[in-house]
KENUVEX-936085 format. One line per 4 residues: number of its first residue (from 1); their letters; for each residue x, y, z of C-alpha. Coordinates in nm, 4 decimals. Layout:
<rs>
NUM) a) X/Y/Z | ...
</rs>
This chain:
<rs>
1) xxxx) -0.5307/5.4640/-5.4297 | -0.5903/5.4263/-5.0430 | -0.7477/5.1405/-5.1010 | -0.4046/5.0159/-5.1998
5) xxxx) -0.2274/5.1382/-4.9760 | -0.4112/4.9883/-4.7252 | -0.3439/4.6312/-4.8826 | -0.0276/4.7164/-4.8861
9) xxxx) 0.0399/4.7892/-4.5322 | -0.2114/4.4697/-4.4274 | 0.0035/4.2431/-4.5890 | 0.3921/4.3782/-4.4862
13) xxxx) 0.2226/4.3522/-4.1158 | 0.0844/3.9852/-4.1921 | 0.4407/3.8967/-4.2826 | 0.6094/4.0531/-4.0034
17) xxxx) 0.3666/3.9295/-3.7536 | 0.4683/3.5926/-3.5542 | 0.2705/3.2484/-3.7316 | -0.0752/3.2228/-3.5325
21) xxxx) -0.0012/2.8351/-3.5583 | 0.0937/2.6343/-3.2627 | 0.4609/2.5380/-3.3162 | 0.4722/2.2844/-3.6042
25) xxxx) 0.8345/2.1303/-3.3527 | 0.5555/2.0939/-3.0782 | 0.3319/1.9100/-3.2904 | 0.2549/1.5521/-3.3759
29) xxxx) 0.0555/1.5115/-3.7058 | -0.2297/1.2003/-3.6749 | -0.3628/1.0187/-3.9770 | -0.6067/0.7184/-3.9445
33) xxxx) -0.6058/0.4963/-4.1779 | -0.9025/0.2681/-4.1440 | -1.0291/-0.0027/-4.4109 | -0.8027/-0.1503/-4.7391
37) xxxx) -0.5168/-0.0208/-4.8272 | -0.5893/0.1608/-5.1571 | -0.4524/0.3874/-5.4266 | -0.6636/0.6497/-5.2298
41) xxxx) -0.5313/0.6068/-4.8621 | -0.2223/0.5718/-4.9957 | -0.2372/0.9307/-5.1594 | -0.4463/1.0366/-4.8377
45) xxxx) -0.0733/0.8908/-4.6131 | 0.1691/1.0935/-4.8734 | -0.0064/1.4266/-4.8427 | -0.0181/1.4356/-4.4884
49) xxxx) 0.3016/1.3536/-4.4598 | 0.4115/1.5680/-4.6942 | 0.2285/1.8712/-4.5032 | 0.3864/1.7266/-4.1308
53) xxxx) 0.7093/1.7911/-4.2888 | 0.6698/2.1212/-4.4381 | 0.4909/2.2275/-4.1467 | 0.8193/2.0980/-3.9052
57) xxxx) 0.6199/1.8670/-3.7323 | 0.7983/1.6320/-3.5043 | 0.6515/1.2968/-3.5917 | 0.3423/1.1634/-3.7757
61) xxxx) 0.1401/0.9158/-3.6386 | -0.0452/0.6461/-3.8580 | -0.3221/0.5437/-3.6966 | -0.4112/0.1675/-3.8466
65) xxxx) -0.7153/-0.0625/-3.8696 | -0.6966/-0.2607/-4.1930 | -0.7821/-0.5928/-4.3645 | -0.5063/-0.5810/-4.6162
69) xxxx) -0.5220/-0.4612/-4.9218 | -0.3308/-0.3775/-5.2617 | 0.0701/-0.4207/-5.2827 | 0.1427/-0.1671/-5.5033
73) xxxx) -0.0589/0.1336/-5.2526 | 0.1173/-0.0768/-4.9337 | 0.4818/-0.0131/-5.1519 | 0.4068/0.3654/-5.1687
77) xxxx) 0.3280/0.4337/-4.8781 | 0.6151/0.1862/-4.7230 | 0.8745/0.3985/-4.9432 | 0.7870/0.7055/-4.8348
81) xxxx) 0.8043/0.5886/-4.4343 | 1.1551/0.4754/-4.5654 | 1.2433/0.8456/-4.6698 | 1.0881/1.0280/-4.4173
85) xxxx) 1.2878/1.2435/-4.2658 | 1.0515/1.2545/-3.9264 | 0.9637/0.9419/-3.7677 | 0.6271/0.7524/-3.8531
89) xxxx) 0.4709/0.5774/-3.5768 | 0.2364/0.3729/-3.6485 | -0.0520/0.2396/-3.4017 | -0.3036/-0.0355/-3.4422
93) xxxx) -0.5865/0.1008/-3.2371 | -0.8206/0.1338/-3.1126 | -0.8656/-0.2275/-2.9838 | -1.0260/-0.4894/-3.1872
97) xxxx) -0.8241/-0.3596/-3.4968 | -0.6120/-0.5445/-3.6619 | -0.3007/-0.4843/-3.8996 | -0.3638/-0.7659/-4.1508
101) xxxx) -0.1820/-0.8528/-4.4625 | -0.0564/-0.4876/-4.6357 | -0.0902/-0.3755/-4.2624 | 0.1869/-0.5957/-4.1178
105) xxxx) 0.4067/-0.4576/-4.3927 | 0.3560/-0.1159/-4.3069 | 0.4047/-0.2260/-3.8796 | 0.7065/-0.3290/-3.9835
109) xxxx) 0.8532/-0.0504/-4.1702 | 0.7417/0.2314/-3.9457 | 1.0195/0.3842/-3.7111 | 0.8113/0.2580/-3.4095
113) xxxx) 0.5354/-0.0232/-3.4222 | 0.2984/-0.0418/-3.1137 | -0.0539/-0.1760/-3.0423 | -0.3700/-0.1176/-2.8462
117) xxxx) -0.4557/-0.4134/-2.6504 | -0.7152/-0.6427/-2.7704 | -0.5101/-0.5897/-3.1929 | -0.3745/-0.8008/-3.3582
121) xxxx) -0.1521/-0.8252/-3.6845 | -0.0232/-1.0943/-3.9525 | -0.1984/-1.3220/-4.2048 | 0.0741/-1.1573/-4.4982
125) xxxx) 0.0611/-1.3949/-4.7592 | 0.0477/-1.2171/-5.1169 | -0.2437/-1.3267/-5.2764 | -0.2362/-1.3169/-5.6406
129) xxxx) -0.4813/-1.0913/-5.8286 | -0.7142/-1.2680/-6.0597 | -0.6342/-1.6295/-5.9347 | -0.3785/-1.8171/-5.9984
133) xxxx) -0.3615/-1.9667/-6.3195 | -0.3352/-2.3684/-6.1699 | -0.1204/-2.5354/-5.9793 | -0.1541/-2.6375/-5.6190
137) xxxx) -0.1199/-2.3811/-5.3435 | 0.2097/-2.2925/-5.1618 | 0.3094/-2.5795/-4.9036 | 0.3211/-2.4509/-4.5322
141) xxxx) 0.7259/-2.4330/-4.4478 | 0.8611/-2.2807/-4.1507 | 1.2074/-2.0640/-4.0856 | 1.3832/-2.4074/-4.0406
145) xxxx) 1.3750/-2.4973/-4.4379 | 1.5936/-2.1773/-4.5262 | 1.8934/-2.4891/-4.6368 | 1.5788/-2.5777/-4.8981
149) xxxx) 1.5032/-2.2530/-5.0207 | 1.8360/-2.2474/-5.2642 | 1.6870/-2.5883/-5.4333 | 1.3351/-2.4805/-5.4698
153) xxxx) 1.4020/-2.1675/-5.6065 | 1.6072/-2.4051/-5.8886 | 1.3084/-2.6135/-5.8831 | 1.1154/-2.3030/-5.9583
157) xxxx) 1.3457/-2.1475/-6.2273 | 1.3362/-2.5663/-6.4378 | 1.0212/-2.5938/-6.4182 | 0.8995/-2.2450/-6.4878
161) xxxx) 0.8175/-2.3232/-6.8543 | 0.5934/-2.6792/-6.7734 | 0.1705/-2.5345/-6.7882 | 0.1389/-2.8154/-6.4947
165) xxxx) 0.3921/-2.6249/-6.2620 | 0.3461/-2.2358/-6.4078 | 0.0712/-2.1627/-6.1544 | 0.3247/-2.3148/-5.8375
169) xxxx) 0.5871/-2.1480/-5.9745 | 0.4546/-1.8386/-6.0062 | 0.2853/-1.8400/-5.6835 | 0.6145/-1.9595/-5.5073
173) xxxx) 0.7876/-1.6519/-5.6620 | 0.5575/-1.4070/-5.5065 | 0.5943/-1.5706/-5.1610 | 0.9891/-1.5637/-5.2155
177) xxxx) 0.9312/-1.1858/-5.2789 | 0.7487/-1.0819/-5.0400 | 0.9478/-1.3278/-4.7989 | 1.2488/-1.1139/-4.9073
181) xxxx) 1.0568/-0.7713/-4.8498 | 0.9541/-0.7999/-4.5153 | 1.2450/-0.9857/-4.3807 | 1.4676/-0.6706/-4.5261
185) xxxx) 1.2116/-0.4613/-4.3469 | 1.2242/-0.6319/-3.9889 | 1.6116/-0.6278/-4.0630 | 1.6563/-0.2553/-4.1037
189) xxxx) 1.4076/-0.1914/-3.8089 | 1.5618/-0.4729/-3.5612 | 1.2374/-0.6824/-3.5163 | 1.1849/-1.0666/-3.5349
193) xxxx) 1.2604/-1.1088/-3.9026 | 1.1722/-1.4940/-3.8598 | 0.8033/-1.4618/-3.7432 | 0.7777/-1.2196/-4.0355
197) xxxx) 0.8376/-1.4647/-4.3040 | 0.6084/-1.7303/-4.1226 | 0.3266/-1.4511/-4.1585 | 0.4135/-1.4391/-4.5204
201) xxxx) 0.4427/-1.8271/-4.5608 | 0.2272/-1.9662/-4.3120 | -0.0414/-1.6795/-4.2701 | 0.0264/-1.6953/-3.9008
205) xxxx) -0.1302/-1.4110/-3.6722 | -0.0340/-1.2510/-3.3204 | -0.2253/-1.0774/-3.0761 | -0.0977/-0.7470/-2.9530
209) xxxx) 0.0890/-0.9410/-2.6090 | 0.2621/-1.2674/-2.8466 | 0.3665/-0.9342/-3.0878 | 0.5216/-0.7305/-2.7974
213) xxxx) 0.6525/-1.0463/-2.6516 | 0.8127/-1.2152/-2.9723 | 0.9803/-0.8570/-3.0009 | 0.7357/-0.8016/-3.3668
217) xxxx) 0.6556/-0.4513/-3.2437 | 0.7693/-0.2200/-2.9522 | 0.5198/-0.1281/-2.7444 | 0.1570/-0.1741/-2.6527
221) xxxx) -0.0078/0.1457/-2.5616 | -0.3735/0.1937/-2.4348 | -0.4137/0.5216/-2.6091 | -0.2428/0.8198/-2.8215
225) xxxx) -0.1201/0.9897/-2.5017 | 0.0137/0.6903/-2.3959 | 0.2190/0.6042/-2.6743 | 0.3450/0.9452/-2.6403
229) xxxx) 0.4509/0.8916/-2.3558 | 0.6326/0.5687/-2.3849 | 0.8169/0.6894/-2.7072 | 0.9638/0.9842/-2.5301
233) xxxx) 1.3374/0.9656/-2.5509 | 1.3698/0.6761/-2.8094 | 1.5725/0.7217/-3.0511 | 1.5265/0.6250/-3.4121
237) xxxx) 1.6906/0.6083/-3.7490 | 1.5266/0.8490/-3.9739 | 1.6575/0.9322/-4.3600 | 1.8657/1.2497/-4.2054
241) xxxx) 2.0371/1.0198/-3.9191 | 1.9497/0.8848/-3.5655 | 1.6786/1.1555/-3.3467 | 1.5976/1.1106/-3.0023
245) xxxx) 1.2385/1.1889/-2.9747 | 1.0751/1.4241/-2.7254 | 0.7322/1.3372/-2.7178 | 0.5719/1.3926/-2.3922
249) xxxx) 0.4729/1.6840/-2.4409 | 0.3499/1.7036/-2.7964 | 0.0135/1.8239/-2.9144 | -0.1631/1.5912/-3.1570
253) xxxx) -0.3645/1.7855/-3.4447 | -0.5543/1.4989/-3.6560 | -0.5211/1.5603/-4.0123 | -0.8817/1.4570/-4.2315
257) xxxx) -0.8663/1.3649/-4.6238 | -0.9184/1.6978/-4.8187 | -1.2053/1.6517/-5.0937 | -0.9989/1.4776/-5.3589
261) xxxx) -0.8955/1.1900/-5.1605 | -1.2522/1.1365/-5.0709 | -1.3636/1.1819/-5.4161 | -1.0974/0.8792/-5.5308
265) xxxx) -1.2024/0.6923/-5.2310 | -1.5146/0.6848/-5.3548 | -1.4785/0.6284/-5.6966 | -1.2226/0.3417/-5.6625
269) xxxx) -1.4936/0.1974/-5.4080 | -1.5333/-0.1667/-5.5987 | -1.9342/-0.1124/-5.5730 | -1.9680/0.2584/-5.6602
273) xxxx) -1.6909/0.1404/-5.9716 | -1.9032/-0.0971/-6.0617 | -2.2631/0.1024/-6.0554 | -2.1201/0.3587/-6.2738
277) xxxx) -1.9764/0.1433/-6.5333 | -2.3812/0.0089/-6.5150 | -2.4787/0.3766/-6.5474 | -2.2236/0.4075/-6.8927
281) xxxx) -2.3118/0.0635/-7.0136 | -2.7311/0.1528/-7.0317 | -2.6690/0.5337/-7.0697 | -2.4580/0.4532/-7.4264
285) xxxx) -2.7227/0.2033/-7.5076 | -3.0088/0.4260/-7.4386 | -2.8294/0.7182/-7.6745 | -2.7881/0.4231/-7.8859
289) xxxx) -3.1512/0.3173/-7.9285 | -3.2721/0.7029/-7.9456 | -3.0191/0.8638/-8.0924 | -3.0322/1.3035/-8.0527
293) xxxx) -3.1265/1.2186/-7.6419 | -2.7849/1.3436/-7.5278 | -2.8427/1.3553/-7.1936 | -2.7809/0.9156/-7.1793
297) xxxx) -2.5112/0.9483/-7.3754 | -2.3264/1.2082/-7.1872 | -2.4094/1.0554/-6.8154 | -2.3221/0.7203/-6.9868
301) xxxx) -1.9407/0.8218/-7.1164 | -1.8730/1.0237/-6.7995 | -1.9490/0.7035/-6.5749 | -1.7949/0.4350/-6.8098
305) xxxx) -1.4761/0.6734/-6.7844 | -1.4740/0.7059/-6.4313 | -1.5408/0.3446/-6.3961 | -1.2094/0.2604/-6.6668
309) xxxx) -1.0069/0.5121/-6.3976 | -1.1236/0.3144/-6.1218 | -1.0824/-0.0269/-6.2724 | -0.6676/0.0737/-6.3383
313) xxxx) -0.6408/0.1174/-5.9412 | -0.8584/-0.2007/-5.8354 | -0.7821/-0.5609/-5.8302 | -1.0132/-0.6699/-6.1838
317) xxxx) -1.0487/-1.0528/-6.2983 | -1.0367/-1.0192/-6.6517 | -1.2447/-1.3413/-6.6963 | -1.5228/-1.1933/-6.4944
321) xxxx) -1.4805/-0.8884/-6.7432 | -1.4631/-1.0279/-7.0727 | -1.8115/-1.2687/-6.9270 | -1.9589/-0.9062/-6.8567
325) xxxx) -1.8785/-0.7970/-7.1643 | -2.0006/-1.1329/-7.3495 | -2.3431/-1.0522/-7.1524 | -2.3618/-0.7019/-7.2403
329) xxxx) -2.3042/-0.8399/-7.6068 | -2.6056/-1.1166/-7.5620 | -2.7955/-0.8647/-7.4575 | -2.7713/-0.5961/-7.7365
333) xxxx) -2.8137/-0.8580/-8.0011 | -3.1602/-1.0233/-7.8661 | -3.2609/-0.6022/-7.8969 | -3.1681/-0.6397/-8.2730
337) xxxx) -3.2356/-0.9741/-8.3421 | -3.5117/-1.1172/-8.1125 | -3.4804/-1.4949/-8.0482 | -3.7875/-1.4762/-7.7775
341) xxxx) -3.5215/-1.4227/-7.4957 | -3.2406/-1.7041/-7.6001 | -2.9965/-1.4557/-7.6413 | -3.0791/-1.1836/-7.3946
345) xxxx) -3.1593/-1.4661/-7.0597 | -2.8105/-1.5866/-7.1442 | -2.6631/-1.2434/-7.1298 | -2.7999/-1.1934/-6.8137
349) xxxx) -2.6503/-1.4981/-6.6807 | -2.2899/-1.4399/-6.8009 | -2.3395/-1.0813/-6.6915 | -2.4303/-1.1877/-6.3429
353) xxxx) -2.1411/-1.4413/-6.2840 | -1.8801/-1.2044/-6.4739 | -2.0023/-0.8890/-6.1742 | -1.9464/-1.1681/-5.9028
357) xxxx) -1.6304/-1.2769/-6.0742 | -1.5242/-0.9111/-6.1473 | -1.3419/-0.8117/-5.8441 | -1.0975/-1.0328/-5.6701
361) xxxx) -1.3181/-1.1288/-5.3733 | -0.9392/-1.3059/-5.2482 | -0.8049/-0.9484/-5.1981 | -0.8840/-0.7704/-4.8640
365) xxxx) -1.1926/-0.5230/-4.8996 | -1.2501/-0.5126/-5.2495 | -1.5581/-0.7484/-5.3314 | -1.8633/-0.5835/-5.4943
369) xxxx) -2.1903/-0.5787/-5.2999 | -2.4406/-0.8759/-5.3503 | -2.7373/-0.6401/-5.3124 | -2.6263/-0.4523/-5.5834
373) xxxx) -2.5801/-0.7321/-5.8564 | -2.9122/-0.9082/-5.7613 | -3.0559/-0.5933/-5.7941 | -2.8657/-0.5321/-6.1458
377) xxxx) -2.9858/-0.8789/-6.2566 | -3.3643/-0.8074/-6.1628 | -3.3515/-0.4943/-6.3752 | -3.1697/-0.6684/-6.6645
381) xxxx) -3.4618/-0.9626/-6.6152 | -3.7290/-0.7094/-6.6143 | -3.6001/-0.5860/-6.9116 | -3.6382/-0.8735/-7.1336
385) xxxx) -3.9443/-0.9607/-7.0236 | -4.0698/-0.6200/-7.1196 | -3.9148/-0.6731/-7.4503 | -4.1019/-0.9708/-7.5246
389) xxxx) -4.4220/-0.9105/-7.3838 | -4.3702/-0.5728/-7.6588 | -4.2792/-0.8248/-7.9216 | -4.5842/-1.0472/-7.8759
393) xxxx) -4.7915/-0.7285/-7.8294 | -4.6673/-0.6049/-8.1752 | -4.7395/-0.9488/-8.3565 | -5.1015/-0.9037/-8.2583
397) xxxx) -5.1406/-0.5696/-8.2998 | -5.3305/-0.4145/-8.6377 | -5.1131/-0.3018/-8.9361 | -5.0753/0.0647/-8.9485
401) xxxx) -4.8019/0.1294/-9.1287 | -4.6978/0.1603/-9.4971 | -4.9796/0.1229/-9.7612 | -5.1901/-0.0623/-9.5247
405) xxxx) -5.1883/0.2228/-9.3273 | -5.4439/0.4373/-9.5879 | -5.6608/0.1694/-9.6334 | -5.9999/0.2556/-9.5341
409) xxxx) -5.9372/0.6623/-9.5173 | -6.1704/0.9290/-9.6937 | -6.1289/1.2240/-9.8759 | -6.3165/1.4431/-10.0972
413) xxxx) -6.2399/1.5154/-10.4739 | -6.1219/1.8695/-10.5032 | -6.2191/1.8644/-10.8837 | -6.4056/1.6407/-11.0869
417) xxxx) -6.2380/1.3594/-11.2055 | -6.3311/1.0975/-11.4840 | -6.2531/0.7110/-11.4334 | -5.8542/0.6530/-11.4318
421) xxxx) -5.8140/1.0234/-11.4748 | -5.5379/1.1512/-11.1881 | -5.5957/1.4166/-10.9266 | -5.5003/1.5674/-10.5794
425) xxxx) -5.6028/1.5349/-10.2959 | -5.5988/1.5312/-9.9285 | -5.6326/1.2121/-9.7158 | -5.5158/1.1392/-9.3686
429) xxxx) -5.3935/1.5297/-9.3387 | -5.1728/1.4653/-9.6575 | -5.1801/1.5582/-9.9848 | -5.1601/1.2767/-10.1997
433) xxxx) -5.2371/1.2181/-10.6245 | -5.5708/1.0364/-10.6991 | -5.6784/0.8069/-10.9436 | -6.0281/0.6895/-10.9073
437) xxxx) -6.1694/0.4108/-11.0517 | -6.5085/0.5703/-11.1286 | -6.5520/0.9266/-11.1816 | -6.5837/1.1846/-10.8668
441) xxxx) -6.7761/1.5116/-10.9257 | -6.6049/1.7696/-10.7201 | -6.6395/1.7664/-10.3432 | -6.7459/1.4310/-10.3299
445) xxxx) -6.6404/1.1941/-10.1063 | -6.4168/0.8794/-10.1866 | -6.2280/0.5927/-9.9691 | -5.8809/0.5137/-10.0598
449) xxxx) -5.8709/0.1272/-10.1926 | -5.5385/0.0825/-10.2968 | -5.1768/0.2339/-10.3544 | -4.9135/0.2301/-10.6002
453) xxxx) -4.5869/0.4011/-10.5127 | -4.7107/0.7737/-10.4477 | -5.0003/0.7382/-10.6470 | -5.3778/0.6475/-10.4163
457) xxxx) -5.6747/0.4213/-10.5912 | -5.9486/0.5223/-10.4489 | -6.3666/0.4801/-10.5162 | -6.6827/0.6909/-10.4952
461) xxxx) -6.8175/0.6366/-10.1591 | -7.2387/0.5298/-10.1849 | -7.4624/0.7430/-10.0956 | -7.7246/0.6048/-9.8331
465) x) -8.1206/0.6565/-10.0493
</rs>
């Protein structure tokens, strides 16, 4: 029992001793985001947030370099800066980054927007997953056509239901909404809500000078301690009311993703999602062809459902997919019905341009290596050329299967046997019934000539003189 009485005493003195932490109020939490915005960094941005707040720290820093990315990961992560009840700076840096696309978004949303010199930021337009289904592209307007915007949105709304408009219209939609969405974000933040819609409409960009100039972000800061300093005594509108920040002297702790955000970030990776739907596809075919295996049929349905999980958070062309799937389909039947590599060259092909087709190459940082679908194409090449160089192998090869099979073997009569009279026997490590058609004295040796269902003609085998 001392034992647990020790325990006890350990743990009321952990309790009542002080937190060995530095003070969470002294403390500025930094997260670096770095690469598309993705249902992984955006998980990666609401746990560390989540932890900065619990902890009592006094601002987070988001630390940006990004292409772009997917709306619906940009949206989560912009609604949680929204309710944050600590401010969220965010900081394009270090120079030569950029806050493209889903990155201008999230500049503008953030309590306080600042740049490293040598950034940049803008190029917003949404661009719609999968193509757009036809139409021409969105004309280039500027802020001076708001008086229009009534008109073409009833422009939009009558002509919505003609095929020759749908793709216009729906593209024009998106704009409007996004349009909408970041002008309602520069609004509530007090930035240049006009230069925000001609990023969305136009795809116009801004170094980090033009932004700080045009009033787009706040400050330009050379590095972390900088911007610290420059922030200090700002004060911002957070979800619990206007703060005044004290900054200057705030320790920074850097916050890494924990081992499940870097397991989704790889799986959701459009090249590792697309290798292990490879690795299901042959792995169920393999189990498929040699049923009992087990081991390709397991590895096979893990992968293909880790691959489904990853295609729900990644921008898929379903016409790439269903070619895929048409080449997967060319490729099993030329297995089962041989057409000397009709059938299986074509599946290749449609499986090739469905893999380049598969992710939306439009969409910032989610195309699927080149490397690794030439390299999938040689192997599915090298595969049907095995297959028929087996197939013409097999056409030449001797019989040896069926009747044919026992043609030719020997065996010696285990009893005498008159002419037609049946016996047993064993031939070719089998025991089989005999009928000879001359009689066999016992242990003499005979050569099978012939068979009947289970039933082996066979013939005295001549003695040499």
């Amino acid at each position: 029992m001392q034992w647990i009485a020790l325990l006890l005493v350990g743990l009321s003195a952990l309790l009542a001793a002080p937190d060995s932490r530095a003070d969470a109020s002294g403390q500025a939490v930094l997260v670096s985001l770095d690469g598309a915005i993705s249902p992984a960094t955006a998980a990666y941005f609401e746990s560390s947030l989540d932890a900065a707040i619990a902890d009592g720290a006094s601002l987070l820093i988001l630390e940006l370099d990004t292409p772009g990315g997917l709306d619906s990961a940009m949206r989560d992560i912009i609604k949680r800066i929204l309710g944050s009840p600590i401010p969220v700076v965010t900081y394009v840096s270090p120079s030569g980054s950029r806050a493209a696309s889903a990155g201008t978004y999230i500049l503008y949303a953030s309590h306080i927007a600042a740049m490293a010199p040598a950034t940049n930021l803008g190029a917003a337009t949404p661009i719609p997953v999968g193509g757009s289904p036809g139409g021409s592209p969105e004309p280039k307007s500027s802020p001076d056509d708001d008086d229009d915007e009534g008109e073409d949105a009833e422009a939009d709304d009558a002509g919505a239901d003609s095929p020759a408009d749908a793709g216009t219209a729906s593209r024009r939609k998106a704009v409007n909404d996004a349009v909408a969405y970041i002008r309602g974000l520069a609004e509530r933040r007090g930035r240049n809500a006009d230069w925000a819609e001609r990023a969305v409409r136009e795809g116009v960009s801004l170094s980090a000078d033009a932004a700080k100039a045009q009033n787009v972000v706040d400050l330009i800061a050379t590095d972390v301690a900088d911007l610290l300093v420059q922030i200090d005594g700002q004060s911002v509108q957070v979800s619990g009311g206007q703060i005044t920040l004290d900054t200057a002297a705030l320790t920074v702790e850097r916050v890494e993703p924990d081992w499940r955000i870097e397991l989704l970030s790889i799986i959701t990776n459009p090249t590792v999602a697309y290798i292990l739907m490879m690795i299901g596809i042959y792995g169920l075919l393999l189990e498929g062809y040699s049923p009992g295996a087990i081991v390709p049929g397991v590895v096979g349905a893990i992968s293909l459902l880790l691959a489904l999980f990853a295609f729900q958070a990644l921008p898929i062309n379903y016409a790439g997919l269903a070619l895929m799937a048409l080449g997967v389909a060319l490729m099993v039947a030329e297995a089962f019905a041989p057409s000397f590599g009709a059938l299986g060259l074509g599946g290749v092909a449609a499986f090739v341009f469905g893999s380049i087709m598969l992710m939306d190459a439009d969409v910032p940082g989610y195309g699927v290596n080149l490397g690794v679908i030439g390299g999938v194409a040689l192997v599915g090449c090298a595969g049907m050329g095995l297959s028929m160089w087996m197939l013409m192998r097999s056409r030449s090869a001797p019989v040896s299967t069926a009747s044919e099979a026992l043609n030719g073997e020997t065996g010696y009569a285990d009893t005498p046997l008159a002419a037609g009279e049946a016996g047993w026997s064993v031939v070719a490590g089998e025991t089989w019934k005999i009928r000879p058609a001359r009689a066999l004295e016992a242990g003499e040796r005979f050569r099978v000539t012939g068979r009947e269902g289970l039933e082996l003609q066979v013939e005295p085998i001549q003695r040499a003189d």
